[in-house]
N, C-alpha and C positions, 0 to 999 in steps of 0.2 A: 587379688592374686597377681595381677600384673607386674608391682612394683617389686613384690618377690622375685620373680623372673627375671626381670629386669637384674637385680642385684645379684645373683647366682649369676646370671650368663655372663657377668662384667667378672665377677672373683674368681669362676672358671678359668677364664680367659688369662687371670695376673696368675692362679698359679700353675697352669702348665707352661707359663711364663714363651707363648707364643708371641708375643706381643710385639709387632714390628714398627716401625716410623708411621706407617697409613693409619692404623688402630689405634696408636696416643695420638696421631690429629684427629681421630672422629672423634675420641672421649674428650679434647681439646674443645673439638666444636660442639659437643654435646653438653657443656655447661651451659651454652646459652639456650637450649632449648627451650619449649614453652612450658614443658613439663615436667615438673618439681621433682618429681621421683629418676628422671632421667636425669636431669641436673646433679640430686646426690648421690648417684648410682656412678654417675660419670668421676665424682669431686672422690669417692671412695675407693674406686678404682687407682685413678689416678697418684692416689696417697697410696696405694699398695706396690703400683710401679714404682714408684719414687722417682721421675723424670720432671728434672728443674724448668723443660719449658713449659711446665702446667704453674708455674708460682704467680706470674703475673696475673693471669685469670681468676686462679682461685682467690689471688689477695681482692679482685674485684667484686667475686662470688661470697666475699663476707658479709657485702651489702644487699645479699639478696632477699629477696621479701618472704621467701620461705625458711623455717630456722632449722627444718629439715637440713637444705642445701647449704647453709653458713655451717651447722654443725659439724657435717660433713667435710666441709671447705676448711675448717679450723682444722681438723683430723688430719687431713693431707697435705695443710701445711706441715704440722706438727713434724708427721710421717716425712716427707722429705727436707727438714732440716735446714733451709733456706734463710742466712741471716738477715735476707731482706724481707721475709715475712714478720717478723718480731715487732717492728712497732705497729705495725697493719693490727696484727692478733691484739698486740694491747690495746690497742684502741676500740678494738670488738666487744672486749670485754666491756 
C-alpha cells in the first residue's frame, strides 16, 4: 500500500498545483533514492509539473535498473517536451 501513497501524495500535490522551487528539488533529489517506488513516483510527478530542470536527471533515470522508474522517466520526459530528451528516449527503446 505504500507505493500507492507515495503516488497519491505526489499527484495531489501537482494538482492543487502548490508546487514551489523547494518541492521540484526534493522530487529532483528523490530520483536518486534508494527506493524504486519513490524514484517513479518522484519521475511521474515530475512529468505532471512539466519543469525542464528535471530533463537532465530523468534522461539519466532511463538507465535505471528498475523499468518501473525508466517507464515513468520515459513518460515525463515525453510530458515535458524537451528536444534534448529525444535521442536519450531512442536510444531507450
Amino acid at each position: 500500500m505504500r507505493p500507492r501513497l507515495i503516488l497519491c501524495a505526489l499527484t495531489l500535490v501537482v494538482l492543487l498545483s502548490v508546487v514551489v522551487a523547494d518541492e521540484i528539488d526534493d522530487l529532483i533529489s528523490d530520483l536518486e533514492d534508494e527506493d524504486p517506488w519513490i524514484r517513479a513516483g518522484a519521475a511521474f510527478a515530475l512529468g505532471e509539473i512539466g519543469d525542464t530542470r528535471a530533463v537532465d536527471l530523468l534522461i539519466s533515470v532511463l538507465k535505471d535498473e528498475d523499468s518501473t522508474v525508466r517507464e515513468e522517466a520515459a513518460g515525463a520526459l515525453g510530458k515535458i517536451s524537451d528536444l534534448k530528451a529525444v535521442d536519450p528516449l531512442i536510444e531507450a527503446l
